[in-house]
C-alpha positions as CSV (number, residue, x, y, z in Angstrom):
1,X,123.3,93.3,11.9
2,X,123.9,91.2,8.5
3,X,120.6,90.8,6.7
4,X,118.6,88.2,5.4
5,X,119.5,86.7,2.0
6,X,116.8,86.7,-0.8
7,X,116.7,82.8,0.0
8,X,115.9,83.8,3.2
9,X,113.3,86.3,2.8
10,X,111.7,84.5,0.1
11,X,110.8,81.6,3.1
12,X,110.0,84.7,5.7
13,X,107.6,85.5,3.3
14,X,106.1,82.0,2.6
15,X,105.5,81.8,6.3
16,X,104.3,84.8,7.1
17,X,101.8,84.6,4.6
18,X,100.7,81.0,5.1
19,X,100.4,82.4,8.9
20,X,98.1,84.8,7.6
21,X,95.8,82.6,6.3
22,X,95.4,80.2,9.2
23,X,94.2,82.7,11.6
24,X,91.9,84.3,8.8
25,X,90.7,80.4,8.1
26,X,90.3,79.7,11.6
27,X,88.7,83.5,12.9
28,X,87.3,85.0,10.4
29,X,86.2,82.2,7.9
30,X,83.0,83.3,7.0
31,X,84.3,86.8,5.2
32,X,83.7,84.8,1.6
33,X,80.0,83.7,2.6
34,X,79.0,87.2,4.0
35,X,79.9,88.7,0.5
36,X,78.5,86.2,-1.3
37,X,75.4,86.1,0.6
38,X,75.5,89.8,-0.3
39,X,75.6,89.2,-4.0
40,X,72.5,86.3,-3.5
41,X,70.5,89.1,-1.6
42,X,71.0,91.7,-4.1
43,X,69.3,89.8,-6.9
44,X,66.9,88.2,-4.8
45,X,65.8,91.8,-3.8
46,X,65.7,93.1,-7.1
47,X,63.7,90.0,-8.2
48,X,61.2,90.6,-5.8
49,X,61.0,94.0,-6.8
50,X,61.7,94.5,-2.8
51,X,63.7,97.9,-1.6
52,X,67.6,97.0,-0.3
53,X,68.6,97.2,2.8
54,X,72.3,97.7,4.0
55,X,72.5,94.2,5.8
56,X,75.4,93.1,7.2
57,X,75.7,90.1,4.3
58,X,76.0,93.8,2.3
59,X,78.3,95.3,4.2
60,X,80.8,92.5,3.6
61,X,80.2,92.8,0.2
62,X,80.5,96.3,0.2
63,X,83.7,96.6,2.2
64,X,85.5,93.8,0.1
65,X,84.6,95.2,-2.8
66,X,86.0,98.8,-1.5
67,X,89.2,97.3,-0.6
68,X,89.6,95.2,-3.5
69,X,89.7,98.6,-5.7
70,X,92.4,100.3,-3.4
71,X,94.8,97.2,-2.9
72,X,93.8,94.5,-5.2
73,X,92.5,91.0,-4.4
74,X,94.5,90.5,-1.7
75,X,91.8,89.3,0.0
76,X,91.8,86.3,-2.1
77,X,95.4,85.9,-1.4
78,X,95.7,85.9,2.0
79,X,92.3,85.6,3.4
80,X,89.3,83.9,1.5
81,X,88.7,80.4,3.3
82,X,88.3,78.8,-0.2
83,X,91.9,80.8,-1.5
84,X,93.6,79.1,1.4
85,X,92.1,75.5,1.2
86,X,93.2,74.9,-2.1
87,X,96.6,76.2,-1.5
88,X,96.7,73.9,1.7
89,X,95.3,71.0,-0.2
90,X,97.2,71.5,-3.5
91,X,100.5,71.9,-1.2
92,X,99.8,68.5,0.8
93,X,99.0,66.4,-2.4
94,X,102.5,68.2,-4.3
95,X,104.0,67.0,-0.7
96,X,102.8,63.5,-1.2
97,X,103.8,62.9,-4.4
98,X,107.4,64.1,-3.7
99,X,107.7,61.4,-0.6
100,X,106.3,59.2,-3.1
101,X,108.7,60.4,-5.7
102,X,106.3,60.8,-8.0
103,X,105.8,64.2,-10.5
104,X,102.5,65.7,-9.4
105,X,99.6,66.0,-12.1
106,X,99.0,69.4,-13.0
107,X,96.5,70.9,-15.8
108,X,97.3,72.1,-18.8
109,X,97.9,75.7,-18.7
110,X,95.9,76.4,-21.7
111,X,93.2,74.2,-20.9
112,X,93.0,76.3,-17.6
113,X,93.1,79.8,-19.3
114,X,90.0,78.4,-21.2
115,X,88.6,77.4,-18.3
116,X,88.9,80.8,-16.4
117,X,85.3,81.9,-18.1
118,X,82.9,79.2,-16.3
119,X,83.6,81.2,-13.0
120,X,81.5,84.4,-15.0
121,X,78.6,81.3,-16.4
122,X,78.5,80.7,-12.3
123,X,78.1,83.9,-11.4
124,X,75.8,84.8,-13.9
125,X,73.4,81.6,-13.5
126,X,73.7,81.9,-9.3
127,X,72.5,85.5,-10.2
128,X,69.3,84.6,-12.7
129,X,68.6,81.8,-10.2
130,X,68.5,84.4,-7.3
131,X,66.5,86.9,-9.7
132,X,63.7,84.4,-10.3
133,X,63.2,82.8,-7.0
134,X,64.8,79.6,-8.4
135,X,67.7,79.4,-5.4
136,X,66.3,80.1,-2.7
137,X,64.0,77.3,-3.2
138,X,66.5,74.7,-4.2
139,X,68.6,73.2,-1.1
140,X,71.6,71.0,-0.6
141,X,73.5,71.8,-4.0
142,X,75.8,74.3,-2.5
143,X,79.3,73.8,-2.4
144,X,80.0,76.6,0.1
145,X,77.4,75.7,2.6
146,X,78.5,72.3,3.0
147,X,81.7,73.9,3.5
148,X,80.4,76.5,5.4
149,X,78.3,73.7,8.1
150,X,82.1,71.7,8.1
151,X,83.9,74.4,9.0
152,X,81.8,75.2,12.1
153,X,81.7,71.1,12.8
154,X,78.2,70.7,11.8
155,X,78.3,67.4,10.1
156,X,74.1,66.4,10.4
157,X,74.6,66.9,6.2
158,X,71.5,65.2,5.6
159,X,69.6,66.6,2.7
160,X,73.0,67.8,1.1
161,X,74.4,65.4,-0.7
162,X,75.1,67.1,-4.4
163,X,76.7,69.9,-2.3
164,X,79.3,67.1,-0.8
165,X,79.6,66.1,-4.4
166,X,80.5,68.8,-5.6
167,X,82.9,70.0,-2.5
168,X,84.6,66.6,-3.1
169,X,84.9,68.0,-7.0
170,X,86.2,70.8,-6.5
171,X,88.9,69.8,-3.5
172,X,89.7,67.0,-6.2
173,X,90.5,69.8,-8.7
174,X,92.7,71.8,-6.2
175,X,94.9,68.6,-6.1
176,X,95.7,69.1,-9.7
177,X,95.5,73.4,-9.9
178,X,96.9,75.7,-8.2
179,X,94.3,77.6,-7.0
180,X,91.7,75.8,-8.9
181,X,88.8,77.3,-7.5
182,X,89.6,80.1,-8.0
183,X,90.3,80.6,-11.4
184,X,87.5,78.4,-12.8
185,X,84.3,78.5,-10.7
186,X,84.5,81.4,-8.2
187,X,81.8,83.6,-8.1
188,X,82.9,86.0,-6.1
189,X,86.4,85.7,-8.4
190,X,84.5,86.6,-11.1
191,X,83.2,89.8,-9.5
192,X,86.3,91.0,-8.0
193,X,87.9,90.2,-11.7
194,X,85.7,93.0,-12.7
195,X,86.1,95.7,-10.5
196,X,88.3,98.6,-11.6
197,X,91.3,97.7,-9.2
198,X,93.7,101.6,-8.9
199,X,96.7,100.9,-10.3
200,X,98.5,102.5,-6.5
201,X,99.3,98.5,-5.4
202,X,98.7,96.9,-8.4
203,X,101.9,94.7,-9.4
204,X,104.1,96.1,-12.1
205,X,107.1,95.0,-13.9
206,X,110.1,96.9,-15.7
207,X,110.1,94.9,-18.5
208,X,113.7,96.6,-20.0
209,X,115.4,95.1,-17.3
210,X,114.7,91.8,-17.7
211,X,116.7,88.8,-19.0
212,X,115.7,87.9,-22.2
213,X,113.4,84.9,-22.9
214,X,112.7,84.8,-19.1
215,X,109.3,84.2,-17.8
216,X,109.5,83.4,-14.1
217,X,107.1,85.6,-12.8
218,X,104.2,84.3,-15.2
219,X,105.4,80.5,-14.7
220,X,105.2,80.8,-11.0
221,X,102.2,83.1,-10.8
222,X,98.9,80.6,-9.9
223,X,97.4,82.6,-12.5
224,X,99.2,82.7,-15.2
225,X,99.4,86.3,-16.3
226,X,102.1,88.3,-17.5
227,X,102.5,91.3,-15.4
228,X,101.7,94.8,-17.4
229,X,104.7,97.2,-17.9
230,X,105.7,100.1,-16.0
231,X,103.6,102.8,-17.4
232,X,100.5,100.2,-18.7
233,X,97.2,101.6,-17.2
234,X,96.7,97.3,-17.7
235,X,95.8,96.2,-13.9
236,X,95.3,92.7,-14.0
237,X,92.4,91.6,-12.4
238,X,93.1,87.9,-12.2
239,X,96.1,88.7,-10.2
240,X,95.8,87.5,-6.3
241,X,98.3,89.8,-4.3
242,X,100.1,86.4,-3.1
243,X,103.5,87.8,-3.8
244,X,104.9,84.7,-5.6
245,X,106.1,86.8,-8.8
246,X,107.8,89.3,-6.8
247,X,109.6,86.9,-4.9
248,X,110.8,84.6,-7.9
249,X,112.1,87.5,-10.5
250,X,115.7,87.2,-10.4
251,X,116.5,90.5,-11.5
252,X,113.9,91.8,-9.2
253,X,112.4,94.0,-11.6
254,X,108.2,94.2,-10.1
255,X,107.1,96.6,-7.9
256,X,103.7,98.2,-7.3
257,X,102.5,101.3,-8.9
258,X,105.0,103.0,-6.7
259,X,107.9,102.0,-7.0
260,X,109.9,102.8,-4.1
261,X,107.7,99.7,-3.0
262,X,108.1,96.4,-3.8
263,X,104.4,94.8,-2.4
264,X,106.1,92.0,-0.4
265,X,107.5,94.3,2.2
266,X,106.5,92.6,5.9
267,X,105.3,95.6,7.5
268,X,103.2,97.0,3.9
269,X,102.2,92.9,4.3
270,X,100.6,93.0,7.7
271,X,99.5,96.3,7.6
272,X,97.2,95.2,5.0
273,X,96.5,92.3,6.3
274,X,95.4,94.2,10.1
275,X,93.1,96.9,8.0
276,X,91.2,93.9,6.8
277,X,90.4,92.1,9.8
278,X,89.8,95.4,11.3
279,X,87.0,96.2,8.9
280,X,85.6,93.4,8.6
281,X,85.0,93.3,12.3
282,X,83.7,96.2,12.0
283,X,81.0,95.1,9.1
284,X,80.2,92.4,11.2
285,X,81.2,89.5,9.5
C-alpha cells in the first residue's frame, strides 16, 4: 500500500487535530474553568486562613497540572475551550480576508513577545484579588464566565456587561494573533508556563542538520520560540504541543526527547488525547 506524502500527512494531521478540539469544545468545555476555579479557591482558602479541601475545581487543577509535566501543554493545544476559539476565530477572519483578497492584519512579533508578561500581571492580580476577598465580591467582569454562561446557551447576561466587553476584546485580538489569548492574558498559561514540563515529549530539534538561515519552525510556531537543541535541558514552556513545527521543518529535523518519536505520530496523538478525556472524567470535570 503506497503511503501518504508529507503533503498529505501534514493535512491528516490538521484535521485530526482540529477534530480533536471540537469534541473537547463541545464535551468537555469546562476543563479550563474547573482548573481555574481551582487556582481562585486556593487563594481564597488561604486568604481566609480556611484548611483546603480536594474539591473537584482541585482535582482538575491538580490533574492538568500532573499531565502538563509528563507531556507538555498539550492540553492547551488540543483541548482548552479558549486554545480552540481563538484558533477557530483567527482561522475564519484569515479565511475572510483571502475571499476578500485582502492580507490579514497580524501583530508585530516583537510587540507580542513583550506582551507575553501581562498573562503573569493577570495571574498574579486574579490571585491577590482572591487572597483578600476582593473577587469574590466583584461580579460581571469575567471574561470566562460570560463565556462560560454562552457556551451552555445561557444568554440572561444581565449584570455582566464589562465581562461581554472584554470577551468581545479579547475575540477581537484573536482576529489579529494567533493564539492571542493565550500568549498575553491567560492565567492559567501563565501557570502551566511555570511548571517544570520532563523533557520525555518535550519538542526538540537537531540543529546540525538544518539548512542554514532557515527558521520555519519558529516562523510557524504561534509562539514564536526557537526550539532547544538536542541535548538542551531548555524545555520550553511557552510551547503548545500543536505540532505545527514538526510538521513545517523541511528537513524534518524535531523530535521529542526520544527520538525514535517524532510527537505528531496519529496513534502517540490520540493516545494522548484519550488519557486526557479519560482523567478528566475521572476528576469530574
Amino acid at each position: 500500500m503506497k503511503q501518504p506524502n508529507k503533503k498529505t500527512m501534514k493535512k491528516i494531521h490538521v484535521w485530526v487535530r482540529a477534530v480533536i478540539q471540537l469534541l473537547y469544545f463541545l464535551f468537555i468545555p469546562s476543563a479550563y474553568t474547573a482548573a481555574f476555579n481551582g487556582v481562585k479557591y486556593i487563594f481564597t482558602q488561604m486568604g481566609a486562613k480556611t484548611h483546603l479541601e480536594v474539591t473537584s475545581f482541585v482535582a482538575a487543577l491538580i490533574v492538568l497540572c500532573v499531565y502538563t509535566i509528563v507531556f507538555g501543554r498539550f492540553f492547551c493545544g488540543f483541548a482548552c475551550a479558549f486554545g480552540s476559539l481563538g484558533d477557530a476565530v483567527r482561522a475564519l477572519y484569515v479565511f475572510i480576508c483571502k475571499k476578500l483578497k485582502k492580507k490579514p492584519i497580524t501583530m508585530k512579533a516583537a510587540v507580542v513577545k513583550k506582551l507575553q508578561v501581562v498573562k503573569y500581571f493577570v495571574l498574579a492580580i486574579i490571585a491577590v484579588t482572591c487572597f483578600t476577598g476582593v473577587y469574590s465580591k466583584a461580579k460581571g467582569f469575567s471574561p470566562w464566565d460570560v463565556f462560560s454562561m454562552l457556551h451552555a446557551r445561557n444568554f440572561k447576561l444581565g449584570g455582566y456587561t464589562l465581562g461581554v466587553v472584554l470577551l468581545v476584546l479579547i475575540v477581537i485580538g484573536m482576529c489579529f494573533q494567533e493564539r492571542f489569548f493565550c500568549r498575553v492574558l491567560c492565567p492559567m498559561g501563565a501557570v502551566f508556563s511555570l511548571l517544570p514540563v520532563l523533557p520525555f515529549f518535550a519538542l526538540h530539534r537537531t540543529r546540525e542538520n538544518c539548512i542554514k538561515g532557515c527558521k520555519a519552525c519558529t516562523k510557524k510556531c504561534p509562539s514564536g520560540i526557537g526550539l532547544p537543541e538536542d541535548g538542551s535541558p531548555r524545555v520550553e514552556g511557552d510551547c503548545f504541543q500543536c505540532q505545527k513545527c514538526i510538521d513545517t521543518c523541511p528537513k524534518g529535523n524535531i523530535h521529542t526527547g526520544i527520538q525514535s518519536l517524532k510527537g505528531n505520530e496519529i496513534w502517540f496523538t490520540l493516545l494522548r488525547a484519550l488519557l486526557l478525556a479519560v482523567i478528566l472524567i475521572w476528576s469530574g470535570v
